[in-house]
C-alpha positions as CSV (number, residue, x, y, z in Angstrom):
1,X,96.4,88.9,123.7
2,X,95.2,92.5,124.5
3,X,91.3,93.2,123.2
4,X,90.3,96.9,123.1
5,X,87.2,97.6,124.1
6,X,85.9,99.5,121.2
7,X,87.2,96.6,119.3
8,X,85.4,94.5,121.2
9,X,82.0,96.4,120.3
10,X,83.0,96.8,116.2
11,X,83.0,93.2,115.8
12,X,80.0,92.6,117.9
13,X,78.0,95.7,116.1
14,X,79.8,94.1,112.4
15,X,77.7,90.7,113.6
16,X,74.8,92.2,114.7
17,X,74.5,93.6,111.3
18,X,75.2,91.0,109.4
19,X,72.6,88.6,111.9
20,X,69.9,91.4,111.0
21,X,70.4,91.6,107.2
22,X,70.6,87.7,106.9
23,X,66.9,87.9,109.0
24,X,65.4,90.6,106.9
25,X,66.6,88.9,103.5
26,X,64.8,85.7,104.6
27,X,61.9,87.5,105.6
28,X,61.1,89.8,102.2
29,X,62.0,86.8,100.5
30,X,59.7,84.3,101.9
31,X,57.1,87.1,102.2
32,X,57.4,87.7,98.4
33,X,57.3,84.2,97.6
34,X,60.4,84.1,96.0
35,X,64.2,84.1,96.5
36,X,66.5,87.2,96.1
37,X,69.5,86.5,94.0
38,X,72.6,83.9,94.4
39,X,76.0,86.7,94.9
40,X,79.5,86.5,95.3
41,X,81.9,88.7,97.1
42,X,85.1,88.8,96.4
43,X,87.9,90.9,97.8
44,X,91.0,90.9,95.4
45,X,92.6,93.9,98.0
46,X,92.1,97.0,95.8
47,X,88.6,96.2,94.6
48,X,85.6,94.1,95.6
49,X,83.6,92.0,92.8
50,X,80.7,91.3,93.3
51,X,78.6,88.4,91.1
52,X,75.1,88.3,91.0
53,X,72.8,85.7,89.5
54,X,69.9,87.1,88.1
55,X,68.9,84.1,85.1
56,X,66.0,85.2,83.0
57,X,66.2,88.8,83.1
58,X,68.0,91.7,80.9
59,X,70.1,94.5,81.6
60,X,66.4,96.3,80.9
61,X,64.8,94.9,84.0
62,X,67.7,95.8,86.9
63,X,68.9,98.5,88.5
64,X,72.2,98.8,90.8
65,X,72.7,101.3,93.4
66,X,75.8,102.1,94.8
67,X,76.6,103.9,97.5
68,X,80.0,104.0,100.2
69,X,79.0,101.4,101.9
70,X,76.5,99.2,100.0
71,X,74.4,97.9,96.5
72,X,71.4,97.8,96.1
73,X,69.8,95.0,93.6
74,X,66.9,96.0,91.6
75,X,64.7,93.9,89.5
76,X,61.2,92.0,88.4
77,X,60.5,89.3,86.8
78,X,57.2,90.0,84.6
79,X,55.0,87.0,83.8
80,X,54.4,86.6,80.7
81,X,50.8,87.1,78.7
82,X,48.7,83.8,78.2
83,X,46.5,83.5,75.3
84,X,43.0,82.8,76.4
85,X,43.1,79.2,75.8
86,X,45.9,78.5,77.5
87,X,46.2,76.9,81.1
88,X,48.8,76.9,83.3
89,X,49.4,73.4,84.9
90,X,52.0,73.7,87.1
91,X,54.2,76.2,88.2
92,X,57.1,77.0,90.3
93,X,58.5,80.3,88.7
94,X,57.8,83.4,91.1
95,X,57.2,86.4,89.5
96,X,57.5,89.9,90.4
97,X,60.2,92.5,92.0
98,X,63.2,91.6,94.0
99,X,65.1,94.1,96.2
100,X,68.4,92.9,97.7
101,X,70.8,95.4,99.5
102,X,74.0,94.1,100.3
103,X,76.3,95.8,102.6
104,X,79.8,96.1,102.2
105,X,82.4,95.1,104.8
106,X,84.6,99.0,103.4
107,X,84.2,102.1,102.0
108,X,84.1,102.3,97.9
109,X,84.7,104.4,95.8
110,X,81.0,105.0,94.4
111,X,81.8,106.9,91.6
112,X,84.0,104.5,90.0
113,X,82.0,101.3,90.1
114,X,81.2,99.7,87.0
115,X,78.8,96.9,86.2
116,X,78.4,94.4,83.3
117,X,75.7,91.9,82.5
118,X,76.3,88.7,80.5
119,X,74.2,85.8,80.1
120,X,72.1,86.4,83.4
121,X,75.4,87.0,85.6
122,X,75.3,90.8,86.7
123,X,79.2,91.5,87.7
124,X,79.6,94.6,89.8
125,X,83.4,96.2,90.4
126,X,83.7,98.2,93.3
127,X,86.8,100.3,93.8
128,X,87.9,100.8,97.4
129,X,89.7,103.9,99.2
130,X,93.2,103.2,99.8
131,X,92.9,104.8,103.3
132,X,90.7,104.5,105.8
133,X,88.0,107.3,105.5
134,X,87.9,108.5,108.9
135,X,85.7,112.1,109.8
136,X,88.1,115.2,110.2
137,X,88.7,117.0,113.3
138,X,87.2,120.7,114.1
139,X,88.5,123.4,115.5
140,X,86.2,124.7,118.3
141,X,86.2,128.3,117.6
């Protein structure tokens, strides 16, 4: 079998990337105290789907970014108010935001994503190009 160079490089660079977000996912998580949210990928050829656990919050408290080539996951978790006489015990719910970008392995069509949240699953549809995007060519002039 005949390996191209360049790639050679594109799946070295797509595992680099990959390698690096896994890292810095661990390391905002652990920083903040708390985990980032359980997803999904799915490729079904014309779309990707992605599912996204986030128990505990409403629509209210997350925002979705999309862009060509990623999501960004939005949200906090705000702990609730005691009454003075209260006393917490024990504990091992993490409060506060979360940030979780996830990048996508194609181009999407941002403008035509859609999102739905049900019951703490946050379900993101991501239409992709049916071509390639490459960059154009320019005349010289």
């Amino acid at each position: 079998m005949i390996r191209r160079w360049g790639d050679i490089f594109s799946e070295f660079e797509r595992m680099m990337k990959e390698m690096n977000r896994l890292f810095e996912e661990d390391v905002i998580a652990h920083r903040a105290g708390f985990a980032m949210p359980a997803i999904e990928m799915e490729d079904t050829g014309d779309e990707f789907i992605i599912k996204a656990m986030i128990p505990g919050l409403d629509k209210d408290n997350v925002e979705v970014i999309v862009d060509e080539d990623r999501v960004i996951l939005r949200g906090e978790y705000k702990q609730e108010k005691k009454s003075e006489d209260s006393n917490i015990i024990y504990s091992e719910i993490s409060y506060g935001a979360f940030e979780r970008v996830i990048p996508l392995p194609e181009m999407v069509k941002a403008e035509e994503a859609k999102a739905k949240f049900d019951d703490g699953v946050l379900v993101i549809t991501l239409p992709k190009y049916k071509e390639t995007r490459r960059g154009r060519k320019l005349d010289i002039e």
